[in-house]
Each structure stands twice: as structure tokens, then as C-alpha cells.
C-alpha positions, 0 to 999 in steps of 0.5 A, a space after each residue: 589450162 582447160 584446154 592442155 588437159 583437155 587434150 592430154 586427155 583425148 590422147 590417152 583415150 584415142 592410143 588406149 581406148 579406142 582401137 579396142 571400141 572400134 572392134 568392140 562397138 563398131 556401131 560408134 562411128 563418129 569420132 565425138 561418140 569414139 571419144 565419149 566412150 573412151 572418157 567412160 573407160 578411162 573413168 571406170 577403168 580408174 574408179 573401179 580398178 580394172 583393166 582397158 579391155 573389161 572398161 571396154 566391155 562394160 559399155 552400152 552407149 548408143 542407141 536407144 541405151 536409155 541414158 545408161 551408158 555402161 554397166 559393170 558387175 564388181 562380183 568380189 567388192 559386190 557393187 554394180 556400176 551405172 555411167 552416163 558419159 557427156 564428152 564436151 569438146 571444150 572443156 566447159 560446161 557440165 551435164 544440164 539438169 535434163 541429163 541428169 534426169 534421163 540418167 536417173 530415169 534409165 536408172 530407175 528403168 534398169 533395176 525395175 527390170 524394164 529391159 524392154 525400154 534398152 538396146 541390146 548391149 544393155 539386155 546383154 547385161 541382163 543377168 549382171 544386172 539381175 544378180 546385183 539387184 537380187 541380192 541384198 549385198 549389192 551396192 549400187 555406184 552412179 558415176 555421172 562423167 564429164 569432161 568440163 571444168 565447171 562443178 555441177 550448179 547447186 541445182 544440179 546437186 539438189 536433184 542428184 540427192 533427191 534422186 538419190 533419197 527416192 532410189 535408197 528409200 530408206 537404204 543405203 544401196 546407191 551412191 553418185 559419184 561425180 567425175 569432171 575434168 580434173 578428175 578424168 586427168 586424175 585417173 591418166 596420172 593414177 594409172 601410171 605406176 609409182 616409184 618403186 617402194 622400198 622396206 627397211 628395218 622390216 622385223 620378221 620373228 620366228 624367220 626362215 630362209 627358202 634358197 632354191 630355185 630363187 631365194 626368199 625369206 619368211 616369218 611373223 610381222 606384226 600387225 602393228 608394222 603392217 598397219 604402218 605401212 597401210 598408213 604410209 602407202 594404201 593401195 601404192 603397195 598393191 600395184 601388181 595385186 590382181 586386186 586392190 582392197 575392196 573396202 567393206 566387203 563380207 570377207 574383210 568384215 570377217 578379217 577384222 572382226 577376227 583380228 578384234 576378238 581373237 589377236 593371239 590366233 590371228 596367225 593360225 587363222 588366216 593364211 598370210 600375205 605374200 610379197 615380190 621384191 627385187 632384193 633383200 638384205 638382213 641386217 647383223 643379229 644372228 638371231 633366228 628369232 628376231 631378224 631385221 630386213 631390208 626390201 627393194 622395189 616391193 609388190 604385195 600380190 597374194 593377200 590385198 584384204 588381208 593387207 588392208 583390213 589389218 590397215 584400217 583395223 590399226 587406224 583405229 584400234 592400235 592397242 587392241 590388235 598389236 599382239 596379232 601376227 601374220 605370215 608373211 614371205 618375201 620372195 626375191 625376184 632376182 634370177 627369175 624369168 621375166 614373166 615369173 612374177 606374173 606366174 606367182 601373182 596368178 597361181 597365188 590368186 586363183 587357188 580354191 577359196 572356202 565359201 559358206 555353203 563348203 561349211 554343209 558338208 560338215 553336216 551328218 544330215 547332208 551326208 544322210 540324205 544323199 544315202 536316202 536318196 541314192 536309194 531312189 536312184 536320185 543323186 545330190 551334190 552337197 560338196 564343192 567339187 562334186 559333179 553337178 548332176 543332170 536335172 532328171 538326175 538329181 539335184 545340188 545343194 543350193 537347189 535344196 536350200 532354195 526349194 526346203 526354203 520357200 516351202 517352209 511355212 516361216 515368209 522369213 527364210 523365203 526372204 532370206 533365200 531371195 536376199 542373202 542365201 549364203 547367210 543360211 550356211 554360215 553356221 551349220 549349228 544354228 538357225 536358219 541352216 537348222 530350220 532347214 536342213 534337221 533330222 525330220 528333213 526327208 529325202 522324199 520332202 527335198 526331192 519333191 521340193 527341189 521338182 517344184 522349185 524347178 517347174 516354178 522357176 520355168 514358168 517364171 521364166 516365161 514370165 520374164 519376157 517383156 510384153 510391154 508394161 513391164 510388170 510381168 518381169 519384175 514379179 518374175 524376177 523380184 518377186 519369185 521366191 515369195 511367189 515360189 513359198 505361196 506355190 508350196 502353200 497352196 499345193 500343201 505342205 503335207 503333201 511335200 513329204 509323200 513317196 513316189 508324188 506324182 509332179 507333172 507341169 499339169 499339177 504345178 503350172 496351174 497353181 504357179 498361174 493363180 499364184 501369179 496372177 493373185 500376187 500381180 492383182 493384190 501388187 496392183 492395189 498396194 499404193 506403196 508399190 512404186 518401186 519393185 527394187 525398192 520394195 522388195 528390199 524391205 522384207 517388212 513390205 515383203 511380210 505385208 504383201 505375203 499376208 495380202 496374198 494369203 487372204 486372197 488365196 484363201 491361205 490364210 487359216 492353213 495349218 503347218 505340220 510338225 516336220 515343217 
């Protein structure tokens, strides 16, 4: 049986695959590293839902690649994937325990930001990897890939969860997945589309009918017909949807709670799900109020999360939301060019979408600071849309937020600015936003802060750049918002304020040295320093070592002004 798979497999992998790593990856050259890789795409490609090109993309095996064999960011579902691939020709057998280990090694390596100790398709990831562990609202997915039979030995189990503990350190940021034979010829058949799926006895109140140029039919489903729907097909609805659900995203969280606290407005608050069909009749009733319909060969290509958190919502609170409603429009492809459906998929799905910091450009003090501001000469870009201005020139937003964050004297929104900025937007009416951005925040205090900021960031920069141990760049970039706070710190808060400060290199970097340099120092001596990832995830940790780098500064007694 092993060997029939086996070699339906290898097929898939050499007409789909390889023609595309050859150009890609010529530095694979062996047929057995050819085919390695391709498993790694079919896997992915599978597993993460995206196309052969993109799985292509995401490899970094060969040399020196330190047991990392791909790596591919999943911005929308905020999860970074790490592969490691083990092709065995006969289909038996699965990775040794020492296999495992180089992959959880390199692991480790990869978010410490050990770059040094990686070939250059890794480095090239760089800045993926960096995005990923910065931010809090990454996950991180081990995919352990092999094309044996045989399930990995109970050993091989017990080191992966081990692995798994010493890694999550008390968070749930990774998972493991492991992927073998059965589930490689799994992803060849779930890469086949399905039987067309046809609707009947679909009711849409409050309905309408669009005839020109190809027809298509409106109105309000309800929830509980679409969470029958998610019930019966998931995701085989979403064939065509340039995304399928993303499962526990920020985005879907919002949706449902929505859906929870406010069924009766879910209408008007959320902007409905569209659907591709090949035909469409209605049944007798007249009623305009109430129609009943029927759908062939059905697609949904605009409103996948909307689709799937309604889903789940109805798996377990059916009563609660059955009073919701969601516009929904069946567009009736009969007529249509040949690439019209493509048209309406991509249009539908690449129209601006609203983020929190949109949300400050409600705030009077935005608007206020870019008049004080324009009056120095200086331009700030607060709303979505607005040219980004040169850095001689002016600032942006997300600059502001970042600079007023680490110099306010509260190590909490230093640490927020390094985890979960977006978080700070997210209601202009409240704290941290108003600890931030009030009526004291003068334009003088933003400029100055946006300066240092940007001196800091450039020396940290240089810091970046591995030496050799590894130490320099995982302070440089784990550690770079907390080091940020301690430069304002030390330069003085009350001075943050002042008119016309003269910032230069020769006042900012000498203080950036000793922050640095006191912050590797008292790092040294913590002993639960083992991890920097790991360490800096946990803001208590962050607290204790702010506190450390205080006394060793002499910070400890300074005093914080009233605008602050």
C-alpha cells in the first residue's frame, strides 16, 4: 500500500512542484533533495492554504539551513510556520530522535535570532521571522514532515512535547504538527476541488433582484441558516475564496463577540458575505418580503470569516444569535466572461480594509498636533491615505505612538509598544491611547521623542549585526523598546518637552552605548535568562529586568513630571 502511495505521491510532487524549485532553488540538485522539498510544499501548500508558488517561496532547505527547512509568515491568521522535511524513499521508517532535535535546535536558534548560524535563504526570511516573534499575536506552527507509514515511537512523542514545554515556557505560542505518509496523500486528494454544492430552499427576506449586466439576487439570511450551512460544508464552500477561515484570528474574535452581544444589529454591522453560482430559481411566493431560493454549483468569495465565525458562533450558541441577520448577494455567473469570476473575487477582496490606528483620526488632538506642528515646518501623517512624509521632514503616526510610548515613565506601555501596538488604538476614549496621545501632548514633546526614537532605532540597527555569540542582536531586536524607554530615561524626561532641543548623534548615541551596554550586563547576571523569545514574552520578566537596569544606571529615584 506504502509503496502505491508512495509513488502517487512522488508524481504529484515532480508535474507540480518541481519544475518551479528547479528555477527557484537551483542550488538543490539531486533528485532525492528535488523531491524532499516538493513533500515540503505539498505539505504546506496543504496545511497552510496557499498556492504552489508561495509553498515554493517558503523553502530554505540545503546547506547550512540548520534543520529549518522552510519558513512561511501567515500575516492575515498571524502564525509563522517552521518545516523540517525527511523524504524516505520506501516509505518506512519515520525521523530518528536526533532529527528531531536538529529541528528543535534550529528552532530555538531561529527565534533567538541566532541568523549567524543559517544560510542565506534563511536570513532572507529575516524580517518575517522578526515580525513574528515581536509581536505577541503570533503563533508559531512546527510542522515535522515525512513520507514513512510508520507513526513516530512513543519516545520520539515524549521529546517533541518536551521540546514543546521548554519552548512555550508557560504560553501557548507553538504547536507541532506531525505530517506522514497517510497525511501527504491526504493533502494530494484535498487539493482537488469537490462536487459542485448546490443550495435549495435558501430563504432571503427583505430581497431584491440586480438584472443588468448579469443577474443576481439580495437580501438577509439568517444566521441560524448559514451556521447550517458551515455545519454541512466548513471550508468545501470557500473553494474559490482567496482565503479560507482563519480560525482565531483578532478579526474573527470581533465578529463573534458582535454576534454575541449585539444579534439585532449584526446587520448593520458588518458588511455581508458574497456568493458565485451558476444559476438560480425562486420558488412560487410573490412575497417580496420573504423568498425562497435555489442555487447551483455555489462559491462564497467575499466574506470567509464572516461565513465561519457566524459557524462556530451557531455550533455552540444557537439561541443566542438566531435573531442575527447578514446580507448576503447571489451573483448568477451565467453569461459572464470566463475570467469574471476571478474579477469578482479579486475586486471583492482587495478593497481597503479599516485598521485600529484608522480609529486616531477621530481624535481632535491628532488633528491639533498636526497644526502645532505644521507651524515648525514639520509635517505628521496621522490618517490612512496620507503621504508618508520624509524623515527630515516629518513623522507618521505609528512613529508617534512608538516614541511618546517608551518615553512615558509607566514600563507598561513601553511593553505594550513592543507586543501589541495595535491594541493602543483600539478605543481613542480610553487608556493606553489617553495616557498617550491627551490634551499636555505637545507637539515639541512628539518631535523630540519621534528624533530620538529614530537615533536609537539606528544604533540598534547596528547592533543587529551578528558577531558571533548571538547576544548583540537578540537585545537589539527583542529588547529594543524597553532599551528605547531607558534612553529617554536617562536623557530626561523634562527635557522631552523643550523648544528648538538640539538632538544630534553626539548627544543620543552615547547614552544609547551605556543603555546597551547596562542592559547586556545586568542580562548576563539573570539566570532565568535562557531564552530571549521566551523572556521577553513575559512582561513580568520585562518589569524585573526594567527594575535591574534602573539601579544599575542610577534611574532608580528619578522623579517623573506632571505632563508625563
Amino acid at each position: 500500500m506504502s509503496s502505491i502511495t508512495l509513488k502517487r505521491i512522488e508524481k504529484v510532487i515532480t508535474e507540480r512542484y518541481l519544475p518551479k524549485i528547479r528555477v527557484t532553488h537551483p542550488d538543490l540538485t539531486s533528485i532525492d533533495q528535488l523531491i524532499s522539498a516538493g513533500q515540503i510544499c505539498l505539505a504546506i501548500a496543504s496545511t497552510c492554504e496557499v498556492d504552489s508558488e508561495t509553498a515554493v517561496h517558503a523553502i530554505t532547505d540545503g546547506f547550512k539551513d540548520n534543520g529549518i527547512d522552510a519558513i512561511l509568515l501567515d500575516e492575515d491568521s498571524k502564525l509563522l510556520t517552521l518545516a523540517q522535511g525527511k523524504w524516505i524513499k520506501n516509505g518506512q521508517g519515520s525521523p530518528k530522535k536526533s532529527e528531531i532535535t536538529a529541528f528543535f535546535n534550529g528552532v530555538e536558534d531561529l527565534v533567538s535570532c541566532r541568523f549567524n548560524k543559517f544560510n542565506d535563504k534563511v536570513k532572507s526570511k529575516r524580517d518575517n521571522v522578526i515580525k513574528a516573534v515581536e509581536s505577541a499575536s503570533y503563533r508559531i506552527q512546527l510542522l515535522l514532515i515525512y513520507s514513512g507509514v510508520q507513526p513516530l515511537g512513543n519516545e520520539s512523542k515524549d521529546l517533541i512535547r518536551d521540546k514543546l514545554a521548554l519552548l512555550n515556557d508557560g504560553f501557548e505560542i507553538y504547536t507541532a504538527r506531525v505530517i506522514n505518509l497517510k497525511d501527504l496523500y491526504q493533502c494530494i486528494i484535498s487539493a482537488t476541488d469537490g462536487a459542485p454544492i448546490d443550495l435549495t430552499d435558501i430563504t432571503l427576506t427583505n430581497w431584491g433582484k440586480h438584472s443588468e449586466p448579469y443577474e443576481s439576487i439580495y437580501g438577509e439570511m439568517s444566521v441560524v441558516d448559514l451556521g447550517e450551512l458551515w455545519k454541512t460544508y466548513k471550508n468545501n464552500l470557500l473553494t474559490k475564496n482567496l482565503r479560507r477561515f482563519k480560525g482565531d484570528t483578532t478579526v474573527n474574535a470581533y465578529i463573534k463577540l458582535t454576534l454575541m452581544k449585539e444579534p439585532r444589529d449584526f446587520w448593520y454591522f458588518n458588511n455581508g458575505i458574497t456568493i458565485l453560482c451558476k444559476s438560480f430559481g425562486k420558488g412560487p411566493k410573490k412575497d417580496r418580503e420573504a423568498g425562497v431560493f435555489s442555487f447551483k454549483d455555489v462559491n462564497i468569495v467575499n466574506g470567509a470569516q464572516t461565513y465561519g465565525a457566524i459557524g462556530e458562533t451557531y455550533l455552540q450558541y444557537r439561541d443566542q444569535i438566531k435573531d442575527a441577520k447578514v446580507h448576503v448577494r447571489f451573483i448568477d455567473l451565467k453569461g459572464a466572461p470566463d475570467d469574471y469570476a476571478s474579477k469578482i473575487t479579486k475586486f471583492n477582496n482587495t478593497q481597503n480594509k479599516i485598521e485600529n490606528k484608522d480609529f486616531a483620526s477621530l481624535d481632535s488632538n491628532q488633528t491639533r498636533l498636526k497644526q502645532e506642528l505644521f507651524l515648525d515646518g514639520i509635517e505628521y501623517s496621522f490618517k490612512t491615505g496620507e503621504q508618508k512624509p520624509h524623515e527630515e521632514a516629518g513623522c507618521t503616526l505609528e512613529e508617534a505612538t512608538i516614541a511618546l510610548g517608551c518615553a512615558h515613565y509607566d514600563i507598561d506601555l513601553a511593553i505594550l509598544v513592543s507586543r501589541e501596538i495595535g491594541k493602543i488604538w483600539e478605543d481613542i476614549e480610553r487608556q493606553p491611547y489617553t495616557r498617550i496621545f491627551n490634551d499636555k501632548t505637545s507637539g515639541d514633546r512628539l518631535w523630540n521623542c519621534v528624533r530620538i526614537y529614530r537615533l536609537t532605532r539606528d544604533f540598534l540597527k547596528e547592533k543587529e549585526v551578528d558577531t558571533g555569540d548571538g547576544e548583540n542582536p537578540a537585545l537589539a531586536i527583542f529588547a529594543k523598546r524597553l532599551i528605547l524607554h531607558k534612553v529617554f530615561k536617562y536623557f530626561g524626561y523634562k527635557r522631552l518637552s523643550m523648544h528648538n532641543l538640539h538632538l544630534t548623534p553626539k548627544t543620543i548615541l552615547p547614552v544609547c552605548e551605556k543603555v546597551f551596554n547596562s542592559t547586556k550586563e545586568v542580562t548576563r547576571s539573570n539566570k532565568g535568562f535562557r531564552s530571549p523569545y521566551s523572556f521577553f514574552k513575559t512582561p513580568k520578566n520585562v518589569r524585573k529586568l526594567s527594575e535591574s537596569i534602573d539601579v544599575s544606571l542610577g534611574l532608580s529615584n528619578v522623579l517623573f513630571p506632571d505632563e508625563t
